[in-house]
N, C-alpha and C positions, 0 to 999 in steps of 0.2 A: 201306669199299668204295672203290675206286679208279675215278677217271674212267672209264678204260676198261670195267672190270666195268659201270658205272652206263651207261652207254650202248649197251652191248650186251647187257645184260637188257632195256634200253627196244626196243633193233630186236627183238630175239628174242621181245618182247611182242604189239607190233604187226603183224610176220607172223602168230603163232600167232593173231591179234584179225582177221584179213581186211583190217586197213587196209594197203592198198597206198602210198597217196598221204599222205603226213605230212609236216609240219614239225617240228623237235626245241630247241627253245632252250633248253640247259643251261648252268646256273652254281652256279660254286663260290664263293662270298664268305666270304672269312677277316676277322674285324674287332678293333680292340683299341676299348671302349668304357670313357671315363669319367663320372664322374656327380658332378658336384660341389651342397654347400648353402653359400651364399656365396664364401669361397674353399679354404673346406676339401674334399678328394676324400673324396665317402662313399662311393663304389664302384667297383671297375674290373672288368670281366671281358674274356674272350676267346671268340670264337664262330671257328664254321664252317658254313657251309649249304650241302648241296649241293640241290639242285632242277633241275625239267624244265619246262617249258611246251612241251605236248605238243598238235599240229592234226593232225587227222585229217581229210581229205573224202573226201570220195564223189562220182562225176561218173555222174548219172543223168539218163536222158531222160523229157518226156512226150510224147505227140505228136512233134512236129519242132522242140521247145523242148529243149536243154542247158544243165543246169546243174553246178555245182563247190557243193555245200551243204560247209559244215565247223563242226567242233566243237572247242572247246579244253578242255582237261585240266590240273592240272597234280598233277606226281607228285614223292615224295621219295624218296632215295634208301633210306628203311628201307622203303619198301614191298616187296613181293616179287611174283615174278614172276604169280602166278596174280591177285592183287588188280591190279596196272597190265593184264594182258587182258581182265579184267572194263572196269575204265574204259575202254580202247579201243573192245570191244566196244558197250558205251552207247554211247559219244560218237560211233562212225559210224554207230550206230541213229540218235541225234537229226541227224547230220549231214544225211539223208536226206530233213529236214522243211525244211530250210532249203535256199532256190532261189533261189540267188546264180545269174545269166546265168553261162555257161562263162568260164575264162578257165584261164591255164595258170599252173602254178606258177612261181618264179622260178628260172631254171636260167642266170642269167649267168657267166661268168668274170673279170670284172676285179678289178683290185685295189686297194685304196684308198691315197689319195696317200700318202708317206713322212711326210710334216707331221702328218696325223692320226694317224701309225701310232705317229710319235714323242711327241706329245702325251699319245698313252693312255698312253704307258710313263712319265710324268716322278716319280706316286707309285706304281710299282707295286712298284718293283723295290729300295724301301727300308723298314726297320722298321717295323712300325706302330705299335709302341709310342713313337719315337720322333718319327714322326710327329704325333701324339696327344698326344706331349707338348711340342711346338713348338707346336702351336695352341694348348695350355693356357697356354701363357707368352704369347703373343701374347693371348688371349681377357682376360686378367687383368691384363694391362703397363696398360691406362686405367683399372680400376677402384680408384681411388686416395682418391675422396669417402669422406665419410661419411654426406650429406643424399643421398645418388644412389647406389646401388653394384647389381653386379650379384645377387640375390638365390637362385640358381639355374644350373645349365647344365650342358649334354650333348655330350660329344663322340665322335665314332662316326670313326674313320681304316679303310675297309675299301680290300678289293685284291678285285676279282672276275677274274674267269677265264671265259670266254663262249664255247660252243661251239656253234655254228649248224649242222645238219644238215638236208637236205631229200630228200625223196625224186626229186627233179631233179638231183643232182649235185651241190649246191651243199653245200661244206663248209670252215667259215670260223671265225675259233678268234683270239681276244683276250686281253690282259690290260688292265684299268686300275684306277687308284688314285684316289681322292678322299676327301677325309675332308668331312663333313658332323657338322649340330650343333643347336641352340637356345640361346638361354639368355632369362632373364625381368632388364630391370632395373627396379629401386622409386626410387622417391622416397618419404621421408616427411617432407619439409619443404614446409607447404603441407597440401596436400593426398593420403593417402598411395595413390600408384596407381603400377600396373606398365605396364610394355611389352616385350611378346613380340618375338623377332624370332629369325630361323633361317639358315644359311648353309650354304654348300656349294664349295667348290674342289676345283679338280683341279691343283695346282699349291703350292710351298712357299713363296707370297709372302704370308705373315704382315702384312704392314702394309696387306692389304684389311683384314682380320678387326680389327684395331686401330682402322682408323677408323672401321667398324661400330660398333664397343665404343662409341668414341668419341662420333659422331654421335648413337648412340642413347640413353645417359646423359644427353646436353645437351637431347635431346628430350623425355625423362623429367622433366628436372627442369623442361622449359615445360609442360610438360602437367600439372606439379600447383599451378601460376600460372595455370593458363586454368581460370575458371567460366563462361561466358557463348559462348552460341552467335553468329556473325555473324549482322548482322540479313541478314531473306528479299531478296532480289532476283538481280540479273543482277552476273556481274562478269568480269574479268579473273582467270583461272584459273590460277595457277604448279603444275605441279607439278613431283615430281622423283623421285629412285631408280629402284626397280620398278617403278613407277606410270609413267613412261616404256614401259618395255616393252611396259605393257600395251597401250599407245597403237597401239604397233606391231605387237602382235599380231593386230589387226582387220586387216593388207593380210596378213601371214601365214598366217593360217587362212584368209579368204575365196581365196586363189589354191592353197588344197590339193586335191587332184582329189578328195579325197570330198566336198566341199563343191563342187565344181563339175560331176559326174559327175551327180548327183539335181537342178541346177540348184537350188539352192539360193545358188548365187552364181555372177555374170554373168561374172566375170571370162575373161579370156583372153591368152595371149600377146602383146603389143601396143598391150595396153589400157591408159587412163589411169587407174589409179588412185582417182585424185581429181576423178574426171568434168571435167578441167580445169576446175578450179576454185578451184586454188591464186593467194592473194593473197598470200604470205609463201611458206615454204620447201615444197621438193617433198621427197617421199616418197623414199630411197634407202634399200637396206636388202639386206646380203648374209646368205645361210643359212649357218651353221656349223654344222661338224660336231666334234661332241665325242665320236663315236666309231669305231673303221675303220666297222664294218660294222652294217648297223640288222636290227631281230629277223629279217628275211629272210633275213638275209644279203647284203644290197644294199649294196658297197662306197659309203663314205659321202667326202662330197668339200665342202667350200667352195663353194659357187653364188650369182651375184649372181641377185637376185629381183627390185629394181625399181630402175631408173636415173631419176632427175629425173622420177618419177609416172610413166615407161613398165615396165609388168609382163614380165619377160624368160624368164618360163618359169611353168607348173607343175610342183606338186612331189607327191608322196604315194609310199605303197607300192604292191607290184606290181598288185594284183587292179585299183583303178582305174586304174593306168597302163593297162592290156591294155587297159580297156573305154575309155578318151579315145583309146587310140593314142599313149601319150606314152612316155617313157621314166622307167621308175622310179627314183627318186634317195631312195627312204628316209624318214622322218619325222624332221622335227631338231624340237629344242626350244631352241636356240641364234640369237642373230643377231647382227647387228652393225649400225651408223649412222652414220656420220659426223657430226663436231660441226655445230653452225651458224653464224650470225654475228652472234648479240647475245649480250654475257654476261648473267651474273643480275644482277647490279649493275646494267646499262642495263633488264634486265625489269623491272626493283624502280622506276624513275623514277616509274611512275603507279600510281595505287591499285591496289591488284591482294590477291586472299586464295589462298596459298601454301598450300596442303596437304601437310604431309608425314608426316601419319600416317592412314591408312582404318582402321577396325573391318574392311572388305572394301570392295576396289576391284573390277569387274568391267567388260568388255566385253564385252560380246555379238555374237559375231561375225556374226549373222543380220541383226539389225536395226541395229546401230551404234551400239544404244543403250549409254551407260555411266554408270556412278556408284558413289555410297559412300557411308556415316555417316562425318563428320570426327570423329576422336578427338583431333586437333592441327592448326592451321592458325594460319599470322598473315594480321593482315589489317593493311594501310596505305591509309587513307583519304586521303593524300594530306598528312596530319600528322604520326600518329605509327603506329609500327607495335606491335601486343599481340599475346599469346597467345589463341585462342580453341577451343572446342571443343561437337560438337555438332551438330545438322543433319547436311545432305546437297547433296552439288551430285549433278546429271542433266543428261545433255546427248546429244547425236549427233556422233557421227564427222563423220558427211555432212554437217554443218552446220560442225564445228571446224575439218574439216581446210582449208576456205579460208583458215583467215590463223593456220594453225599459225607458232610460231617458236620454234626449239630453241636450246639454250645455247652460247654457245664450250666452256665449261667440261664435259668428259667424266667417266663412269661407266666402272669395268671390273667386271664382275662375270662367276660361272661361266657365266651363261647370255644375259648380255646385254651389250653394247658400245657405247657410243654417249652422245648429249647427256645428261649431268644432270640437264636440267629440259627442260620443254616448256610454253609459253605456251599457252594457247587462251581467245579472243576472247568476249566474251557469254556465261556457261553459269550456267545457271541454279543458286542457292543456296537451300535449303528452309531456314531458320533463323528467327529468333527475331523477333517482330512488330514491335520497339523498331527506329529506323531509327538 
């Protein structure tokens, strides 16, 4: 069935279903996938998906109260037309229980900057098998050991194709490339354990993915050198990679309008961040956009989000834009940071335990609170530095971020930008009783 056919059995659906008011998100993703056991390919295939993510509301009154209720669906293209009116028909039944306050659907016209536009196109518009197999020669160029090698791995090079329709006017239509992946590597000298880790680019620069490889083999083989948990107390905290990110995702989500809309977070335009409370570096951080337009169809742009701890705007999709009065700019999952001004070399001068591997790192964007099981950490007491693993650190944002201090030395990766590492002051270590 052809794009066209598949989207106009979806409208021709939806009228005969009584849903007036819809949103349409279809996509076509073509992919060439391989699937290797060590460095031999056991499998490769090729796919196609076509799909809908299909909202339905209903704008009903009780009393002098209006609401916009909606229901999501999603449909495939082998359905037929009588089974997707059936769905429609449920989903603006159920849409009718749910009494979201009125707000209008998103009927903008702009157009997303040329940068983004050109971004999305950098894999889209080349092979994907050839794609898929430059990652494979990159993914495989470090794994060279024989005590460390990679034991596993999956590479996925897809192109999707994204057609955004609304019953406001709004009709918006993408391509983009990225290839995405995993792979597991072992050590069996030592002690014989694995490490997981997964990647994703929208770009053909191979020497991230290499020193992934790379990084994560060396990590592996400390990890089957470390038996012993750091002993319990308070320390100086390095960490580094994603685990940065995650740092920054607590001023990220707490300034998103659904999270500020139910007052669930204080923030506001203006606002300091870090309850001025910075004793080291302030908070800077812009939103990126990694694609034109977000499932609204909200032309998607670059935004700085906080200068030196002042918060320069909120951000979300349309429904809480209408109810703050803000302007909708879309949901990103991307950002960026600017380096700092001490390297890891000068963080490393005093005792300090480096984490750089969690079983799961989390923050909690509600309460600030965050933590992990260490799978791999060094610790330097101020003598020597070891491998160790085990335990947990716990701690607060609203506590750390007064004497945060980020690295000279930067990360680029597909969803985040910015310092390497990030120090934080005191945070407490749940580990082993022996001091």
């Amino acid at each position: 069935m052809t794009e066209k056919n598949f989207m106009d059995k979806i409208l021709s659906a939806l009228k005969k279903s009584g849903a007036a008011l819809y949103q349409i998100t279809e996509t076509k993703e073509e992919s060439a996938e391989l699937f290797f056991i060590r460095r031999a390919l056991d499998m490769q295939r090729q796919k196609e998906i076509r799909q809908a993510a299909v909202t339905v509301y209903k704008d009903f009154s009780e009393g002098d109260r209006r609401f916009l209720g909606s229901a999501a669906v999603q449909v495939q293209d082998s359905f037929t037309q009588e089974q997707m009116e059936q769905m429609f028909r449920d989903a603006l039944y159920a849409a009718g229980f749910v009494k979201n306050p009125y707000y209008e659907l998103y009927h903008g016209t702009e157009e997303p900057s040329p940068e983004v536009l050109e971004k999305a196109r950098h894999l889209s518009d080349k092979s994907l098998a050839e794609v898929a197999g430059c990652f494979a020669d990159a993914l495989f160029a470090e794994d060279t050991g024989e005590d460390v090698f990679l034991n596993s791995a999956e590479i996925f090079a897809t192109r999707t194709t994204c057609h955004i329709l609304n019953s406001s006017g709004v009709d918006a239509s993408y391509c983009k490339g990225r290839v995405k992946g995993e792979f597991v590597a072992q050590c069996i000298s030592g002690q014989d354990v694995e490490t997981y880790e997964d990647f994703s680019y929208e770009d053909l620069d191979t020497q991230a993915l290499r020193r992934k490889v790379r990084d994560t083999l060396e990590m592996t083989r400390a990890r089957a050198q470390a038996v012993t948990a750091p002993p319990a107390g308070e320390y100086r905290v390095i960490l580094s990679g994603t685990y940065v990110k995650e740092i920054f995702s607590y001023y990220v989500e707490r300034s998103n309008m659904s999270m500020v809309y139910p007052k669930y977070s204080s923030f506001q335009p203006g606002c300091d961040v870090q309850a001025g409370e910075a004793g080291k570096d302030r908070i800077n951080l812009t939103l990126k956009a990694t694609v034109p337009y977000s499932a609204e169809g909200i032309p998607m742009r670059d935004r700085e989000l906080v200068r030196d701890g002042e918060l320069k705007l909120l951000h979300g999709g349309n429904r809480f834009a209408c109810y703050l009065k803000q302007e909708p700019t879309g949901n990103y999952s991307s950002y960026q940071a600017p380096a700092g001004n001490v390297s890891l070399e000068e963080m490393r001068q005093e005792p300090y335990l480096e984490v750089v591997n969690f079983s799961d790192f989390q923050m909690d964007a509600y309460s600030g609170h965050f933590g992990g099981e260490i799978r791999l950490a060094f610790l330097y007491d101020g003598k020597k530095r070891g491998p160790v693993t085990g335990g947990s650190i716990n701690g607060s944002i609203l506590e750390a971020q007064k004497s945060l201090v980020f690295s000279k030395e930067t990360l680029v990766g597909n969803d985040f930008e910015g310092p390497a590492a990030v120090c934080l002051g005191r945070v407490n270590v749940a580990g082993s009783a022996e001091g």
